[in-house]
C-alpha positions in Angstrom: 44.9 -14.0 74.5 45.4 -16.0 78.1 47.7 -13.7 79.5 46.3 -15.2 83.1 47.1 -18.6 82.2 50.8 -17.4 81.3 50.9 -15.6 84.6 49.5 -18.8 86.6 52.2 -20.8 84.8 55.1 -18.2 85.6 55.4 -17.9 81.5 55.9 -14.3 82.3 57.7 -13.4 78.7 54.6 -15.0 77.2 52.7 -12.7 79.3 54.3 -9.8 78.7 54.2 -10.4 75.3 50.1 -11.1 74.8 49.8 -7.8 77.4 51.3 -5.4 75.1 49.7 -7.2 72.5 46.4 -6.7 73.9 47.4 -2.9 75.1 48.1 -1.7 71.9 45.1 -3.5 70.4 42.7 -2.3 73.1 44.3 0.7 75.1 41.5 0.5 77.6 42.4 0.7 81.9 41.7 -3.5 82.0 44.4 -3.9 79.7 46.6 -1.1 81.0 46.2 -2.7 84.7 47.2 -6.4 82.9 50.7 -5.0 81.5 51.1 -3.2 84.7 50.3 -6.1 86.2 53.1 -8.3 84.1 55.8 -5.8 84.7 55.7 -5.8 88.3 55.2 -9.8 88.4 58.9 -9.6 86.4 60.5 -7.0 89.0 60.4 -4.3 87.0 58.8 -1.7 89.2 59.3 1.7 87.4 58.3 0.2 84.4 55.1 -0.7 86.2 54.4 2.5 87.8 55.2 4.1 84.4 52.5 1.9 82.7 49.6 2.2 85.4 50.4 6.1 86.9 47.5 8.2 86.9 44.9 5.6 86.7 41.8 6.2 88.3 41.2 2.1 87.6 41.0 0.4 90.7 44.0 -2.7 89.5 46.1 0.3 88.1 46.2 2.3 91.2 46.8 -1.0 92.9 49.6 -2.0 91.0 51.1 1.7 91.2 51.0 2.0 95.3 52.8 -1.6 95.3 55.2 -0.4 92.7 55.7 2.9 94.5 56.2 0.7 97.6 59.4 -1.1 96.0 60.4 2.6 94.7 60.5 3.8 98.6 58.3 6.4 96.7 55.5 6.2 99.3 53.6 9.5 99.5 52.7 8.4 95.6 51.5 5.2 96.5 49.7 6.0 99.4 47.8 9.3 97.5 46.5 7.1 94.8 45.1 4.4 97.0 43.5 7.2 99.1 41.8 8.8 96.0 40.4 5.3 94.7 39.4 4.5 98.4 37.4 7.9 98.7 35.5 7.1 95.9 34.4 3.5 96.9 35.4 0.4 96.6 32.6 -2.2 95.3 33.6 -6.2 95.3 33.8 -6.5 91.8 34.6 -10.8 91.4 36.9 -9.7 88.6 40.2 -11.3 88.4 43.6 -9.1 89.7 41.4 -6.7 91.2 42.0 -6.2 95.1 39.2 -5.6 97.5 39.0 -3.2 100.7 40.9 -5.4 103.0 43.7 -5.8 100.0 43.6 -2.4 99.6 43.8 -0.6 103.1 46.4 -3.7 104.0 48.7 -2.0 101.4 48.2 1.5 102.6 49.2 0.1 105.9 52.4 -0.8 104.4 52.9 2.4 102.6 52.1 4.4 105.8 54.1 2.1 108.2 57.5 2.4 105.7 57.1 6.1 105.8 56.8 5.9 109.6 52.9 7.6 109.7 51.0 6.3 112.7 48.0 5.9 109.9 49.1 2.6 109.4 47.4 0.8 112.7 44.4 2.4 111.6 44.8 0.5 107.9 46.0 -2.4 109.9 42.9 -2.2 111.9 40.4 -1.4 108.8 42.0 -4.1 107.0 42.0 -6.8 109.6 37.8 -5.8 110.2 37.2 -6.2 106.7 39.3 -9.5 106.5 41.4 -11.0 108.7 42.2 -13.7 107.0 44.9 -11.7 104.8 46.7 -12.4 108.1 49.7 -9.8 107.3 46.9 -7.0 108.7 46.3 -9.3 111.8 50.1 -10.2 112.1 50.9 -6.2 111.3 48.6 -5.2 114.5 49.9 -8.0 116.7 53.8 -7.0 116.4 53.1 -3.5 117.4 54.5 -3.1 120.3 52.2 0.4 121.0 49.1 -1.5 120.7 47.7 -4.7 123.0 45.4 -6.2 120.3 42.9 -8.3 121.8 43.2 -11.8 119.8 40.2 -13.5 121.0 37.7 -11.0 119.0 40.2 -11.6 115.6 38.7 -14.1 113.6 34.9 -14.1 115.8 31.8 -12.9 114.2 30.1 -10.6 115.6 27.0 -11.5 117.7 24.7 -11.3 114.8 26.0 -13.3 113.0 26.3 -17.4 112.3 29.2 -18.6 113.2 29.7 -20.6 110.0 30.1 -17.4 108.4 33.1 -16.5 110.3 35.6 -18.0 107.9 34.2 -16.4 104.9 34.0 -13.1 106.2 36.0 -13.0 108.8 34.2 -9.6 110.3 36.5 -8.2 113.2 33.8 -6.1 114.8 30.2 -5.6 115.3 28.2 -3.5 112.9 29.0 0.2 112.7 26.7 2.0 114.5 25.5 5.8 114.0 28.4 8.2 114.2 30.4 5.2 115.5 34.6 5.8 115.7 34.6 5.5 112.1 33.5 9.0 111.2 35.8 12.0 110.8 34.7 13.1 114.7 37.6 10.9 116.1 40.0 12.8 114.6 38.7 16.6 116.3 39.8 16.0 119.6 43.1 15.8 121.0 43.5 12.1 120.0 45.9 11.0 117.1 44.9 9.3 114.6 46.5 5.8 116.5 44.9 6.1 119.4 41.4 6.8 117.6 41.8 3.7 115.9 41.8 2.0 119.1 38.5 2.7 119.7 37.7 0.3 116.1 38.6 -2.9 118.6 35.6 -2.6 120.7 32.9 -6.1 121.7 29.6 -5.8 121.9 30.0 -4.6 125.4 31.7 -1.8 124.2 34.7 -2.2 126.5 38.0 -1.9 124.8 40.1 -4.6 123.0 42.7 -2.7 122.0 44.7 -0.3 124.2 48.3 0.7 124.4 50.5 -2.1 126.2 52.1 -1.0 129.2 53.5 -4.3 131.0 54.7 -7.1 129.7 55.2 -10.7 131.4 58.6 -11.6 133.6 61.0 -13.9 131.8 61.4 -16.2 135.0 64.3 -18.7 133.2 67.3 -20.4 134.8 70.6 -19.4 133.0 71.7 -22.0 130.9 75.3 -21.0 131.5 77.1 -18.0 133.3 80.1 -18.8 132.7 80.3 -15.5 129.9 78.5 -13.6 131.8 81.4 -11.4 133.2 83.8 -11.3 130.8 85.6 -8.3 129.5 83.7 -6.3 127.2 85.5 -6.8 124.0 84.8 -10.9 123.0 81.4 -11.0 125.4 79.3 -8.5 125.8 79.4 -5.8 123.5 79.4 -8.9 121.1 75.8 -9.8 120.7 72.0 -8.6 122.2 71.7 -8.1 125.9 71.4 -11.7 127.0 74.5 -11.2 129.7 76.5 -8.9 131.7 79.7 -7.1 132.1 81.2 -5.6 135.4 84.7 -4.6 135.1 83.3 -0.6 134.6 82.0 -1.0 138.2 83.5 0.2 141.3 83.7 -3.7 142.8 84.8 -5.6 140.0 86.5 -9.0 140.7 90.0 -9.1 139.9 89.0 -12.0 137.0 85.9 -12.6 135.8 82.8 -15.3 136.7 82.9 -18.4 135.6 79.8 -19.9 136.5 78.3 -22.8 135.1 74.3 -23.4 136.4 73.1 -27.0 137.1 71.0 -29.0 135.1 68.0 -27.8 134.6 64.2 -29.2 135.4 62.5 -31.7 133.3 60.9 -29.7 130.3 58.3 -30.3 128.0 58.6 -30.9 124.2 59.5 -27.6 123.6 62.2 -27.1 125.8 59.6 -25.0 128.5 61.1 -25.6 131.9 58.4 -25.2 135.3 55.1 -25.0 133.7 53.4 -21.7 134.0 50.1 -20.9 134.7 48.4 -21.2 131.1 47.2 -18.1 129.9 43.5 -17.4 128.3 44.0 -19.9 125.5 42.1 -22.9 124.9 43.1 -25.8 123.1 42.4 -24.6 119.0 39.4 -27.3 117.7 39.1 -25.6 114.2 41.8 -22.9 111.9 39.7 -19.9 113.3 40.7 -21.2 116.9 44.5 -22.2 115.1 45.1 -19.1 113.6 43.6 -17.1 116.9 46.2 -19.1 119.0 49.3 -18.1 116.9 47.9 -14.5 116.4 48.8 -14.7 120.7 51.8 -16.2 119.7 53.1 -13.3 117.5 51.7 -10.6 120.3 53.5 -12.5 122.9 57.1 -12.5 121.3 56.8 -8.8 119.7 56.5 -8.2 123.5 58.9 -10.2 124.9 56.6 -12.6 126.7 58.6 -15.5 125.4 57.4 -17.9 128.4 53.7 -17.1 127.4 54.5 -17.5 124.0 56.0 -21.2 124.8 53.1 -22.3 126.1 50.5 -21.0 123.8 52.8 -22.8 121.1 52.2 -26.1 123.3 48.2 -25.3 123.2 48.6 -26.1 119.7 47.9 -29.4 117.6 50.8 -31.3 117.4 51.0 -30.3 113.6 50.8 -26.7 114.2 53.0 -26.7 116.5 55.8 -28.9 114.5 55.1 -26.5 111.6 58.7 -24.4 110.2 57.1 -21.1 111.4 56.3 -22.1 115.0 59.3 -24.0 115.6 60.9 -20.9 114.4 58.8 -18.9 117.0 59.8 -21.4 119.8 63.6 -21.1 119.2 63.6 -17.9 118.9 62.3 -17.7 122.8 64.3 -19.9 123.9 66.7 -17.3 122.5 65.6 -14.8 124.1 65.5 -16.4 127.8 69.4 -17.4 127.2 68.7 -21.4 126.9 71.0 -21.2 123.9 71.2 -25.1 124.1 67.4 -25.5 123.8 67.1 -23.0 121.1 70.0 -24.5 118.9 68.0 -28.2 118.9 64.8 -26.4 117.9 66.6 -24.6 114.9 68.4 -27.8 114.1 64.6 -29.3 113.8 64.0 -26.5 112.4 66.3 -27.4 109.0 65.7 -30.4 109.1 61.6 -29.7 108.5 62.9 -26.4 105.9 66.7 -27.1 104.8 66.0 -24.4 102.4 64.9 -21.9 104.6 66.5 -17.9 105.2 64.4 -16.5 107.6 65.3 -16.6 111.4 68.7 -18.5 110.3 70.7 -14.9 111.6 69.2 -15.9 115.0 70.5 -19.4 114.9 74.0 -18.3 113.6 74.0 -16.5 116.7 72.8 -19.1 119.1 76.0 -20.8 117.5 78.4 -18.1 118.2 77.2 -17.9 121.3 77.9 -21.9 122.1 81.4 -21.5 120.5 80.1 -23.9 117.7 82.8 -22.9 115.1 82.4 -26.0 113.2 78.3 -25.9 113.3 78.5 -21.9 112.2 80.8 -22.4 109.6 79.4 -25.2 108.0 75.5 -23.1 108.0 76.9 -20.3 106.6 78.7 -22.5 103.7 75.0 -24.5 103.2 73.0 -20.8 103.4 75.6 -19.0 101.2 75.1 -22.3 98.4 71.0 -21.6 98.8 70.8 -17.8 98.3 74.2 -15.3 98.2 71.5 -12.8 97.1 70.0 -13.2 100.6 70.7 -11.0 103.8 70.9 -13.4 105.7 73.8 -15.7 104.7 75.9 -12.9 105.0 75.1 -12.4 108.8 75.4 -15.9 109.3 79.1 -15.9 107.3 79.9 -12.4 109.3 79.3 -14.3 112.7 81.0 -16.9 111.6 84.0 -15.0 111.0 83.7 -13.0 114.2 83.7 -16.1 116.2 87.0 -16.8 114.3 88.7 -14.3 115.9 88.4 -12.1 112.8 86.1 -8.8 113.0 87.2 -7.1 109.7 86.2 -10.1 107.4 82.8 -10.2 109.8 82.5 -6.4 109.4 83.2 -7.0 105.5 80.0 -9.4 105.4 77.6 -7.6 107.8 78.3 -4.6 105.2 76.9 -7.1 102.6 74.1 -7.7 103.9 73.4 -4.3 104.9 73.8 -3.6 101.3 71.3 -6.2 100.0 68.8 -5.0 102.7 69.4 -1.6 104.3 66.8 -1.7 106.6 68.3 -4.9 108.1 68.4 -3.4 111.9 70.1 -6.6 113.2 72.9 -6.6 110.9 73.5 -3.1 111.5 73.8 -3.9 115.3 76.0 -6.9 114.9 78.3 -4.6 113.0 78.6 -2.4 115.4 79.5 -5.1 118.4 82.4 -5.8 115.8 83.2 -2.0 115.8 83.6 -2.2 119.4 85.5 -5.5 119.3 88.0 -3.6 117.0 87.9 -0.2 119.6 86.0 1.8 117.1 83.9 3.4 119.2 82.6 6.4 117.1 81.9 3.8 114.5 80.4 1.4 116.5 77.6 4.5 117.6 77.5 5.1 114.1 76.0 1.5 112.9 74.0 1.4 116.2 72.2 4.5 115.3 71.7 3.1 111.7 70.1 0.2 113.4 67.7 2.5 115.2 67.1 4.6 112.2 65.9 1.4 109.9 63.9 -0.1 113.6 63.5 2.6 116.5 62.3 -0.4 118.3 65.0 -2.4 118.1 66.2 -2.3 121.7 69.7 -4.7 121.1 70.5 -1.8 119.4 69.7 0.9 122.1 71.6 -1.5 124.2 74.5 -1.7 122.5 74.7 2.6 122.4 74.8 1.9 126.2 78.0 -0.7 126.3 79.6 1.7 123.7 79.3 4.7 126.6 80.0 2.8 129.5 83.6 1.3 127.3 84.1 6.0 127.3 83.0 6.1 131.0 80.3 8.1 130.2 77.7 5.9 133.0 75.2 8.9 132.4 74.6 8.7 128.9 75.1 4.8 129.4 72.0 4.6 131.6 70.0 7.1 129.3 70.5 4.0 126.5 69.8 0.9 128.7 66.8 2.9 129.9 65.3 3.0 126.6 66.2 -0.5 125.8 64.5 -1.3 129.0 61.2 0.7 128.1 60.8 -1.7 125.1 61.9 -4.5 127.0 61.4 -3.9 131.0 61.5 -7.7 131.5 65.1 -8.5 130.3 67.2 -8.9 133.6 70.4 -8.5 131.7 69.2 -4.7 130.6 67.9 -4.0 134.6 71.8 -5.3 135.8 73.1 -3.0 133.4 71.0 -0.4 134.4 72.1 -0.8 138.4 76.0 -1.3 137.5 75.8 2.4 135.1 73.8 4.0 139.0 77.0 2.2 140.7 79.3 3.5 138.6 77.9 7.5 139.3 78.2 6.1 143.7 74.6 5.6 144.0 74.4 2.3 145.4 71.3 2.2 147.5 69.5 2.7 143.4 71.4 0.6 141.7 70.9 -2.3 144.5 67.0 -1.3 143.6 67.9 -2.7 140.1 69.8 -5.7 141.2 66.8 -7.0 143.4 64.4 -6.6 140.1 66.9 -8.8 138.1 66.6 -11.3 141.0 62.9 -11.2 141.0 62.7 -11.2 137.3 65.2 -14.1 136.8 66.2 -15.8 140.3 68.5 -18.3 138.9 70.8 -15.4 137.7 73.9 -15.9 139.0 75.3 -12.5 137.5 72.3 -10.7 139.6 73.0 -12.6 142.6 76.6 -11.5 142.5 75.7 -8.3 141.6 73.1 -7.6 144.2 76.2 -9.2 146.7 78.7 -7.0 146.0 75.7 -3.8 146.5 75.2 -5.1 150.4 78.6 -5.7 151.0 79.6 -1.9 149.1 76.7 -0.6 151.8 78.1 -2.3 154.6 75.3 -5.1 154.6 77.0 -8.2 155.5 74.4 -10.6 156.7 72.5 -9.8 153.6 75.7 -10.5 151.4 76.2 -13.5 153.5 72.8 -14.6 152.6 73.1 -14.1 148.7 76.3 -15.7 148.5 75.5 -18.5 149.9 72.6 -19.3 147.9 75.2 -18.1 144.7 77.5 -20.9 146.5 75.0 -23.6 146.1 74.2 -22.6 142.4 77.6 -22.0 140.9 80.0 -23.8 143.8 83.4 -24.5 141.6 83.3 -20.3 141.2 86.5 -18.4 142.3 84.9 -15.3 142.4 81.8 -16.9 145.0 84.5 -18.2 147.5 86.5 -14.8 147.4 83.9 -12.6 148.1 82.5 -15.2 151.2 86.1 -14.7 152.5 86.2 -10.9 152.4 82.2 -11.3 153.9 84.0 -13.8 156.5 86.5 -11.4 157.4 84.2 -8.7 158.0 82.0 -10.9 160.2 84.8 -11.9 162.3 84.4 -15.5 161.2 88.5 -16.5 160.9 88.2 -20.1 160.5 84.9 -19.9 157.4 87.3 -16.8 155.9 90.8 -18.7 155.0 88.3 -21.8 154.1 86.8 -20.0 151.2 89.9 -17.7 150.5 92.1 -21.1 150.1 89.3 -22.4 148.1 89.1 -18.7 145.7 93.5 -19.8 145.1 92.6 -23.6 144.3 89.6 -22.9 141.6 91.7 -19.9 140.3 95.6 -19.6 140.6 95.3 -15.8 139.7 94.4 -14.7 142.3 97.1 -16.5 145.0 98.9 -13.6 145.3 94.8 -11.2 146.3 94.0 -14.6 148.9 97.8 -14.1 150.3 97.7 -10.6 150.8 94.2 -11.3 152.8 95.1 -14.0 155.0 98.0 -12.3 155.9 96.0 -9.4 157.0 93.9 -12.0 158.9 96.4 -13.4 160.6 98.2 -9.9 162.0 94.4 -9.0 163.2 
């Protein structure tokens, strides 16, 4: 009875069929593990665990922890992997049975869903026993606790030949006497995590793998401004931190910016604008050196590094780096540095490479709504719904769809979809809650964005959004408690360091929030928002020169900008300079005819002085 060959050829009622035939024939743990086996294959997880609880077979307890993983019944799972793996676990060459690495991989999964710090240390066991699983590798490289040194990932240790390396792929050197690996790690003061940092150690014994404490600056020019200070209700409390609001703050214009930034420089295939200084990747000759280089790729965008991450993607062969996943990877930093327009044409490579593909489309459907793409955004969500409506994902795509309609309940109708599908779908939690906002549901707005947090505690949009929520109650405390922890896991994003400096302007205290507005100018100089920002601070302080200065380097990057010319008039004014004043003031009524009644007002007060 070839209940393998059925199983190979996704016959799984033929399968099921010769297993239960075989069970009750031969009721030994092999056969018990096959129908085990069959029953997960077909989705029937309880069934499965049923069939192979209280195994002490290797395939059984295998099939039971992944069963018990579906089940969210993860203290099961992860006590019968433990018991099998404390007795030993011998290659055995026979069929369905999982090795070490297999194993410890899914106790990593069991211990990371029930949110136990164990599960680096699986990752870690896992990825030193074989790294070519890849989900251990990819596992260590998105946590953002841990700085996992890539290089040492798929190299064999010194003692061993290098053509070996692929078929092993051994992480580490040899354990040595009463290495890390013993129970002694655990004694001390030292959890369990940071012991297992001490398993990523070279030859040298200097460590590989130690908690990440800075991240790269995102130096990018601002596509576009021009949303940048909008009210809070269609803008900014609408998607992830990628702009900024100011009407909460002591000096907000009287209408808000509406600055577009000039072209941009020459990029390179990848939309990467002035090339950085490459970081320590060399140019992959062979798929250990491949699979190395997007190993950095992952670490870089799990910590924000996106301009890093760009360019290790352009140290890759051209194939690799055309491939679905990396294009993915590429948009999705382009994303993240606000070149919307760069990261729609990747994603529109993107389906044209995978027209069939789910994953990463609820970040392209927001690069859409962000462009105003109605037409684009409706027409994806039609093509992604007609794919998969049992997918997450279509459902964000159709709820962003419908917000940039100008219609939050039907969005807030699909984001609920997908939430149901996948509940621990932090993103669709936290675009439900923008729509909350939108609709001036504040309490449950808080309420989504604490489910986002509860299914990813990591997921800083959501942390943000909490913050715009408390600054819409004038609460700027508790609004810079929640930008500041959406700043520790990403300290790079300018947006989130503006925010933080217009919440200390809010409680008076200029001379730290103008602290914040000069990091947003360092971290992203062709910020217009920051520049105005950090303006307005000198002039609130009675710093006109240094206004004077800004502005006119804001001038020459956003010059058709009412907002630019009225506050050089008011800096005019204050300088004494009459004639430069009702130039710029004159110039504020042109650009804007709301505010000719504000320019009046001032020029009349010029003149009577």
């Amino acid at each position: 009875m070839d209940v393998w060959r059925c199983l190979d050829l996704d016959l799984i009622g033929g399968a099921e069929f010769l297993a239960s035939q075989k069970l009750a024939a031969e009721p030994s743990p092999a056969a018990r593990h096959l129908y085990a086996l069959v029953l997960y294959r077909q989705g029937r997880y309880a069934a499965a665990a049923h069939t192979a609880k209280g195994s002490t077979h290797l395939g059984c307890a295998y099939v039971y922890a992944q069963s018990c993983l579906k089940l969210e019944a993860y203290s099961d799972g992860i006590s019968a992997l433990e018991t099998v793996r404390s007795n030993g676990i011998e290659p055995s060459g026979e069929r369905g049975i999982p090795d070490r690495a297999a194993v410890e991989l899914l106790l990593g999964k069991l211990y990371a869903a029930s949110g136990d710090d164990n599960a680096s240390l699986m990752y870690a066991h896992s990825a030193k026993s074989d790294p070519w699983l890849w989900e251990n590798v990819l596992a260590l490289c998105q946590d953002r606790t841990i700085n996992l040194n890539t290089a040492n990932v798929f190299k064999p240790p010194p003692d061993q030949p290098p053509q070996l390396a692929a078929s092993t792929g051994l992480l580490f050197p040899p354990k040595p006497t009463g290495s890390a690996l013993t129970p002694a790690i655990f004694s001390n003061s030292k959890s369990k995590v940071e012991a297992s940092l001490q398993l990523f150690k070279d030859a040298d014994s200097s460590p590989q793998l130690t908690p990440a404490r800075s991240r790269a600056p995102a130096l990018v020019e601002t596509p576009s401004v021009k949303e940048s200070l909008v009210p809070f209700r269609r803008r900014i409390l609408k998607r992830p931190p990628l702009s900024l609001a100011d009407d909460r703050s002591p000096k907000t214009p009287s209408t808000p910016l509406n600055l577009t930034m000039p072209g941009v420089s020459s990029r390179s295939p990848l939309g990467l604008g002035e090339p950085m200084p490459p970081p320590h990747v060399t140019k992959p000759t062979s798929l250990s050196n491949v699979a190395e280089t997007i190993a950095s790729i992952y670490q870089y965008l799990a910590n924000y590094e996106c301009k890093r991450a760009l360019e290790a993607i352009s140290q890759l062969p051209h194939p690799h780096q055309a491939s679905p996943d990396m294009l993915a990877v590429a948009a999705r930093c382009h994303f993240e540095l606000v070149d919307y327009k760069e990261a729609a044409a990747i994603y529109e490579r993107l389906r044209k490479v995978d027209p069939y593909r789910l994953k990463d489309m609820e970040y392209y459907s927001t690069v859409l709504w962000h462009l105003k793409r109605e037409a684009e955004l409706g027409f994806l969500a039609h093509e992604l719904i007609q794919i998969d409506r049992l997918a997450w994902q279509p459902w964000v795509v159709m709820g962003n769809s419908f917000s940039l309609q100008q219609d939050p309940s039907r969005a807030i109708a699909c984001f609920d979809r997908a939430i149901h599908i996948n509940p621990k779908s932090a993103y669709a939690y936290t675009l439900q809650g923008h729509e909350y906002v939108a609709e001036e549901k504040l309490q449950s707005a808080q309420d989504a964005f604490r489910l986002a947090l509860r299914a990813d505690p990591t997921h800083y949009n959501a942390w943000y959004g909490l913050g715009t929520v408390f600054i819409k109650m004038d609460s700027p405390k508790w609004a810079e408690h929640h930008f500041g922890q959406a700043l520790r896991l990403n300290p790079n994003n300018a947006v989130l360091v503006c925010f933080m400096g217009t919440c200390l302007e809010a409680q008076e205290m200029y001379p730290q929030a103008l602290t914040y507005y000069k990091r947003a100018c360092k971290l992203q100089p062709s910020s217009a928002v920051a520049r105005y920002k950090k303006a307005q601070s000198f002039m609130a302080a009675r710093l006109y020169p240094a206004a004077l200065v800004e502005l006119k380097y804001l001038h020459s990057l956003v010059p058709e900008e009412a907002n630019v010319h009225l506050l050089l008039g008011e800096v005019y004014m204050e300088l004494s300079n009459r004639e430069l004043a009702i130039k710029h003031l004159t110039q504020a009524a042109v650009l804007d005819p709301k505010v000719k009644e504000s320019v009046k007002q001032q020029i009349d007060l010029l003149e009577k002085s």
